[in-house]
PDB file of N, CA, C and O in Angstrom:
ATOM      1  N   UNK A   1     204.221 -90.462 162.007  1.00  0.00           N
ATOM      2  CA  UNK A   1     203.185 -90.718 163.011  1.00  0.00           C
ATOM      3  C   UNK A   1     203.287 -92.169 163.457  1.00  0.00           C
ATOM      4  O   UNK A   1     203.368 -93.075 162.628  1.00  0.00           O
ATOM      5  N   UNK A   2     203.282 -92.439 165.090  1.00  0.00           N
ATOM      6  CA  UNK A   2     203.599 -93.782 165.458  1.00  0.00           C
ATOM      7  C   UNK A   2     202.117 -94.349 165.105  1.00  0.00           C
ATOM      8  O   UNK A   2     201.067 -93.761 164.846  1.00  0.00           O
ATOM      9  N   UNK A   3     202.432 -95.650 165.193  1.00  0.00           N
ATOM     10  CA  UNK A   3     201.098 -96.668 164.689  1.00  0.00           C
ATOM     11  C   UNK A   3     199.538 -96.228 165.898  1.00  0.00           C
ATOM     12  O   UNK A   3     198.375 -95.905 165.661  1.00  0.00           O
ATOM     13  N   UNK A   4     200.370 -96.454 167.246  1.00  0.00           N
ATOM     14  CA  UNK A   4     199.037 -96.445 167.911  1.00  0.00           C
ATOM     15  C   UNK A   4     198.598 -95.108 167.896  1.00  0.00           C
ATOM     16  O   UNK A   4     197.391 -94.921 168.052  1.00  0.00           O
ATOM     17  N   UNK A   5     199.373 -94.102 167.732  1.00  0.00           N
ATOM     18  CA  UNK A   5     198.622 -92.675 167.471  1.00  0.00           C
ATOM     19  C   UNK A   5     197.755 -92.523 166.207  1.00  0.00           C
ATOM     20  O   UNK A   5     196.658 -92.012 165.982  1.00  0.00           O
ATOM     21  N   UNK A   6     198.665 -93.158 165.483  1.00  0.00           N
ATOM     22  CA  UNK A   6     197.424 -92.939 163.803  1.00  0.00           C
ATOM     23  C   UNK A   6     196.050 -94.172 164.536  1.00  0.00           C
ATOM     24  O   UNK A   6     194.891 -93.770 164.433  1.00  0.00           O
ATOM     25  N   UNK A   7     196.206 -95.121 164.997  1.00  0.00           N
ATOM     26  CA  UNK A   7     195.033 -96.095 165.364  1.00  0.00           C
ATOM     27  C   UNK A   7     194.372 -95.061 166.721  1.00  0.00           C
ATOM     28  O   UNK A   7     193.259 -95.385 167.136  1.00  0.00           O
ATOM     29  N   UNK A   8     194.735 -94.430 167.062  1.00  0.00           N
ATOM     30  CA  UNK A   8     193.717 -93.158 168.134  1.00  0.00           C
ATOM     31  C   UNK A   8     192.738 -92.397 167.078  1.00  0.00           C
ATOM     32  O   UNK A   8     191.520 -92.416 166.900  1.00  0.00           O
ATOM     33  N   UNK A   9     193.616 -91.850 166.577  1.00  0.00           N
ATOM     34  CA  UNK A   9     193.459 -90.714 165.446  1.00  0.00           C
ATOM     35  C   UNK A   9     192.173 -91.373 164.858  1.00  0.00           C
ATOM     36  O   UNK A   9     191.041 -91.103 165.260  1.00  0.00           O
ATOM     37  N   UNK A  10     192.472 -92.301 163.824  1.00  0.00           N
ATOM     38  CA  UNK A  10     191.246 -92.865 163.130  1.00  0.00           C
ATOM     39  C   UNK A  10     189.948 -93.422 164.074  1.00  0.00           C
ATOM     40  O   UNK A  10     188.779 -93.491 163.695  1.00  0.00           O
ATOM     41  N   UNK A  11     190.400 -93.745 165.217  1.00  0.00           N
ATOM     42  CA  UNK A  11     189.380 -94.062 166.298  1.00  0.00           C
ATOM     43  C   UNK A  11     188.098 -93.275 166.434  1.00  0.00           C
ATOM     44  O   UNK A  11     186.907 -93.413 166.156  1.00  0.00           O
ATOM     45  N   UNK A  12     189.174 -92.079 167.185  1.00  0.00           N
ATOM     46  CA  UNK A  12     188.339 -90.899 167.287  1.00  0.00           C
ATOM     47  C   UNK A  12     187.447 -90.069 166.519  1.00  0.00           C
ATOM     48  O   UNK A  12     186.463 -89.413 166.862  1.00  0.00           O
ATOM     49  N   UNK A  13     188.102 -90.271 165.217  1.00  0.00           N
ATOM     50  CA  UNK A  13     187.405 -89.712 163.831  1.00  0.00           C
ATOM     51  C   UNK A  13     186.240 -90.777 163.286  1.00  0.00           C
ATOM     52  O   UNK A  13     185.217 -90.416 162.705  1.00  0.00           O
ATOM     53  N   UNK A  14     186.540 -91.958 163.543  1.00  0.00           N
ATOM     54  CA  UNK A  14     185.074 -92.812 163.326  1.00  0.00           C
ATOM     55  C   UNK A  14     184.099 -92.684 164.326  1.00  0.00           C
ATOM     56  O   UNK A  14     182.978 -93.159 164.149  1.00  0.00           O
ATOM     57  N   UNK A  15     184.401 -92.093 165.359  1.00  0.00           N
ATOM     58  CA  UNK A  15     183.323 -91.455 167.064  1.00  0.00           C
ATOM     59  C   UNK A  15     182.626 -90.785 166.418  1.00  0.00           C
ATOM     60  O   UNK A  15     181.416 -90.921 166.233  1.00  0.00           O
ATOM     61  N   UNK A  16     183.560 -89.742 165.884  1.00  0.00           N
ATOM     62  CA  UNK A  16     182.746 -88.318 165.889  1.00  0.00           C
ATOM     63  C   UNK A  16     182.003 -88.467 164.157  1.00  0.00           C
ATOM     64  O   UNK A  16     181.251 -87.540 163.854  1.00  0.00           O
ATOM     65  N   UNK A  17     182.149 -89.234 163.426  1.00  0.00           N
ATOM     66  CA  UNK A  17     181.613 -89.606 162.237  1.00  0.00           C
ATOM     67  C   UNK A  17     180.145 -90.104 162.808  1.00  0.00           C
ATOM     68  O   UNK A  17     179.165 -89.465 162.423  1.00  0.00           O
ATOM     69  N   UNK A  18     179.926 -91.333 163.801  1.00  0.00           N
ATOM     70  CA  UNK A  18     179.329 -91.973 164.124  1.00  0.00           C
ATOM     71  C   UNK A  18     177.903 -91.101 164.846  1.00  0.00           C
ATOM     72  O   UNK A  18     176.724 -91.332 164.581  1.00  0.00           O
ATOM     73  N   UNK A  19     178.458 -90.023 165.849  1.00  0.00           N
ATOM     74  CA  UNK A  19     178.050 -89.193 166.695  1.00  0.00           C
ATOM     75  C   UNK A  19     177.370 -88.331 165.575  1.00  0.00           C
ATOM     76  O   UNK A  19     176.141 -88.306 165.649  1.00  0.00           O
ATOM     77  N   UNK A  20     177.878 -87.696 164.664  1.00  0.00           N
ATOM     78  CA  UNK A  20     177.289 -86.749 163.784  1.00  0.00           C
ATOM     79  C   UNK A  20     175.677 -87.322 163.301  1.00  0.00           C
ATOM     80  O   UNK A  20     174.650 -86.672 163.104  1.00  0.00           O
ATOM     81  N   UNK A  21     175.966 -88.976 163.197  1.00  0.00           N
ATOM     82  CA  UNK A  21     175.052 -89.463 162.368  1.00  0.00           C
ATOM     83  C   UNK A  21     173.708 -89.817 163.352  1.00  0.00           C
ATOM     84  O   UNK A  21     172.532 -89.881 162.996  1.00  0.00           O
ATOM     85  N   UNK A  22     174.250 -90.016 164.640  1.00  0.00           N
ATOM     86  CA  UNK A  22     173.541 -90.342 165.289  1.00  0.00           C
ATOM     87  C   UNK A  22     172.445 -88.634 165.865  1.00  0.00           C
ATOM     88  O   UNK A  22     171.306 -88.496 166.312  1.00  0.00           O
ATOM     89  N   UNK A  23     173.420 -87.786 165.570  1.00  0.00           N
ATOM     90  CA  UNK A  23     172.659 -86.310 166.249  1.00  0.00           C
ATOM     91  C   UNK A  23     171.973 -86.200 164.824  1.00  0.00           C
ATOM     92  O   UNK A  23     170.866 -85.703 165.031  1.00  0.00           O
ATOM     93  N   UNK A  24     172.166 -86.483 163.233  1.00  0.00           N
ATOM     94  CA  UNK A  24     171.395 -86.478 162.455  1.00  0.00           C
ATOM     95  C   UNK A  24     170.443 -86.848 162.962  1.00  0.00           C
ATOM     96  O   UNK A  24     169.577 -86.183 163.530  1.00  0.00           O
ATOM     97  N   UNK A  25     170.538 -88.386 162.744  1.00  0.00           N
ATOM     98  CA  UNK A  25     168.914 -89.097 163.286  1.00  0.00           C
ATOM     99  C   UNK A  25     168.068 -88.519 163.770  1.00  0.00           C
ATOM    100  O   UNK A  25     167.076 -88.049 163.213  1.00  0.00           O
ATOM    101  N   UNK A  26     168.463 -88.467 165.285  1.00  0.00           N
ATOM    102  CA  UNK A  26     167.783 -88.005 166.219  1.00  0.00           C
ATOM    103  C   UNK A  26     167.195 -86.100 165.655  1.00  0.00           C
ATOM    104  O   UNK A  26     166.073 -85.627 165.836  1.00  0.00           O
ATOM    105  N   UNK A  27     168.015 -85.624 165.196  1.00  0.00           N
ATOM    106  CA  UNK A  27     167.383 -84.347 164.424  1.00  0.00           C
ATOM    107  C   UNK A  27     166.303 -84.480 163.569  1.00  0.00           C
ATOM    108  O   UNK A  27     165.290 -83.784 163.636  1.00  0.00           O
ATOM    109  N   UNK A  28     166.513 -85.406 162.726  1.00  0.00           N
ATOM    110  CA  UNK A  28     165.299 -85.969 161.791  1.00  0.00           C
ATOM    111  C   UNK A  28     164.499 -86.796 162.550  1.00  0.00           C
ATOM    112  O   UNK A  28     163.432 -86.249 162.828  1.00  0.00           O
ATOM    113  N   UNK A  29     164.621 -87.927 162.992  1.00  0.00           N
ATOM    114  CA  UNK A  29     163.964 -88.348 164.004  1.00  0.00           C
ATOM    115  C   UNK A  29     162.974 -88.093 164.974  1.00  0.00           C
ATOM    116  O   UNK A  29     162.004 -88.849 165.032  1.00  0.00           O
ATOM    117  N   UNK A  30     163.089 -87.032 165.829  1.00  0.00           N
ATOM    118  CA  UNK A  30     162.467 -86.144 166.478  1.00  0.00           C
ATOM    119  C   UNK A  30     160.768 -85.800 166.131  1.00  0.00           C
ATOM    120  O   UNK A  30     159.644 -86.083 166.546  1.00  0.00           O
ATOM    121  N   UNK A  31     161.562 -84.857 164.902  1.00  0.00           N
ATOM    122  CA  UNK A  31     159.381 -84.229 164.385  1.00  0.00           C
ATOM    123  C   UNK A  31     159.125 -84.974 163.240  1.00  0.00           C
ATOM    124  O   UNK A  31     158.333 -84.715 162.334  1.00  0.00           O
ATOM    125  N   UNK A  32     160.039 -86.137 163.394  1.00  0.00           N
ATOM    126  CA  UNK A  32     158.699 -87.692 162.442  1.00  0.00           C
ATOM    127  C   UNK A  32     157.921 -88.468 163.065  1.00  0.00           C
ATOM    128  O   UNK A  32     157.055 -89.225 162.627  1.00  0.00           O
ATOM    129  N   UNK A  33     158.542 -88.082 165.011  1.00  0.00           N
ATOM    130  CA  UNK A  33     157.633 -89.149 166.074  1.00  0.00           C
ATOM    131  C   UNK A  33     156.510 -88.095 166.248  1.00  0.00           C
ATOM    132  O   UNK A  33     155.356 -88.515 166.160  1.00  0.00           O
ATOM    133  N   UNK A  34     156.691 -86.887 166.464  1.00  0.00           N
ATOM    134  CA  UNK A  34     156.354 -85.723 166.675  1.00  0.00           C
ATOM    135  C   UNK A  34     154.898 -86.041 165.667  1.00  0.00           C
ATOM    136  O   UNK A  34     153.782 -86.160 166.172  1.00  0.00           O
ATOM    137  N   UNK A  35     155.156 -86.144 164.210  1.00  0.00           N
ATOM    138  CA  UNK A  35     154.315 -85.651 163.224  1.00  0.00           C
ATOM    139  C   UNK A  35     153.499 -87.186 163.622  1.00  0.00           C
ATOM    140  O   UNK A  35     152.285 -87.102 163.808  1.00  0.00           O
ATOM    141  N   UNK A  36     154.106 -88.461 163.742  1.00  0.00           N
ATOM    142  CA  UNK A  36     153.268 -90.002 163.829  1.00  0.00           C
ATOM    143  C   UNK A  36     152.140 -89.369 165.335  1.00  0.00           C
ATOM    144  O   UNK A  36     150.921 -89.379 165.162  1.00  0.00           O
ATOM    145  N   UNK A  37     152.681 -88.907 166.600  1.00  0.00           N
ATOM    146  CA  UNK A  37     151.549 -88.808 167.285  1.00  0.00           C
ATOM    147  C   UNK A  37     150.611 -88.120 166.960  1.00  0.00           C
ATOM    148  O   UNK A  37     149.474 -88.469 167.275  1.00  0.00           O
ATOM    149  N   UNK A  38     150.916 -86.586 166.015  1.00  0.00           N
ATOM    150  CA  UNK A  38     150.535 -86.139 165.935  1.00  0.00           C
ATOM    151  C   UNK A  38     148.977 -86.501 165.032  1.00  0.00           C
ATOM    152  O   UNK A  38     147.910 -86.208 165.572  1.00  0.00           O
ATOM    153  N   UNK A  39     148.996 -87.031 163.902  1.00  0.00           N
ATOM    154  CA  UNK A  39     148.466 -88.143 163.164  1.00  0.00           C
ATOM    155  C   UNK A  39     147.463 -89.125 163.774  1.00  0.00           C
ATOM    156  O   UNK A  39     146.244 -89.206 163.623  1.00  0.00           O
ATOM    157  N   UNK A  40     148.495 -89.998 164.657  1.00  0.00           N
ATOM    158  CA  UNK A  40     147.161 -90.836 165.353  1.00  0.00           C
ATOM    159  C   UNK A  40     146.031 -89.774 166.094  1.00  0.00           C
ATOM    160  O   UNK A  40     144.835 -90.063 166.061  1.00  0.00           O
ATOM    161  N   UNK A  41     146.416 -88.774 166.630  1.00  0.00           N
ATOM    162  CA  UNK A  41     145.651 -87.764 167.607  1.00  0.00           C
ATOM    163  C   UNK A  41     144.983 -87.861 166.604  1.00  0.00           C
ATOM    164  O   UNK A  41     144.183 -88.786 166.750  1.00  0.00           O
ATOM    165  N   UNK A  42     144.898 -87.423 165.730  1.00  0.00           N
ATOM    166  CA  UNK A  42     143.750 -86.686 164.838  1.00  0.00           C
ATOM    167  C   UNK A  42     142.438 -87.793 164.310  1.00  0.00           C
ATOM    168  O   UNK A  42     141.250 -87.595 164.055  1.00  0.00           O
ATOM    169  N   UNK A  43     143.388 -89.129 164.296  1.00  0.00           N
ATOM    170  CA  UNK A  43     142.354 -90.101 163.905  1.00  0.00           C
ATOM    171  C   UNK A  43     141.812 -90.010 165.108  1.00  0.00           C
ATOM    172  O   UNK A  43     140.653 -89.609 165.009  1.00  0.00           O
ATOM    173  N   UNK A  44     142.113 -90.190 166.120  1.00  0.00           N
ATOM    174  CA  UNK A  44     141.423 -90.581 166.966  1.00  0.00           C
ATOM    175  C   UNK A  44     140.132 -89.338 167.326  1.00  0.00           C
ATOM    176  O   UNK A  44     139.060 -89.739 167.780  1.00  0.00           O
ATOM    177  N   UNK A  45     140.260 -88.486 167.184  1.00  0.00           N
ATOM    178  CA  UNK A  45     139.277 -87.474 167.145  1.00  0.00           C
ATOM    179  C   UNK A  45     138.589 -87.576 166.593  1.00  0.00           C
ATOM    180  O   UNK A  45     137.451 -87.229 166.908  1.00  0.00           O
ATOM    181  N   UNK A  46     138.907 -88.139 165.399  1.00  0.00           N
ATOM    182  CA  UNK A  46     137.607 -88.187 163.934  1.00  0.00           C
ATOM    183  C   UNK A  46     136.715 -89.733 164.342  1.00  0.00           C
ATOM    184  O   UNK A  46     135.579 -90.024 163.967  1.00  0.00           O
ATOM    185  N   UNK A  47     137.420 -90.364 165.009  1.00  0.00           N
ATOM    186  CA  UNK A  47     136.877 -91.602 165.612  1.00  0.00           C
ATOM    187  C   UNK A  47     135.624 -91.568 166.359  1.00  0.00           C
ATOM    188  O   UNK A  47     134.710 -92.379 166.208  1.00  0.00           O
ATOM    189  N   UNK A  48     135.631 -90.499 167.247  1.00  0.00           N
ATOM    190  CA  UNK A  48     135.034 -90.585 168.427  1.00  0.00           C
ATOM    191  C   UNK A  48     133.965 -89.569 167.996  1.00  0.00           C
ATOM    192  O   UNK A  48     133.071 -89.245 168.778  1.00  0.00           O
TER     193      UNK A  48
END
């Protein structure tokens, strides 16, 4: 394997490493903002 193909290769594979982690996040991420509004709503009901 020539050099700049293995330096593509590993490129691309740290993308899609990166990408995975980032669609994690955002998967987890999601219904924890979800559950925080959800939360303040409720104080705020009990507030008023």
């Amino acid at each position: 394997m020539g050099e700049a193909r293995k330096n593509r290769v590993l490129k691309e594979f740290a993308l899609e490493e990166e990408g995975q982690h980032i669609g994690l996040g955002i998967h987890i991420g999601l219904p924890f903002l979800n559950l925080l509004k959800t939360i303040k709503r409720i104080k705020l009901c009990e507030e008023l």
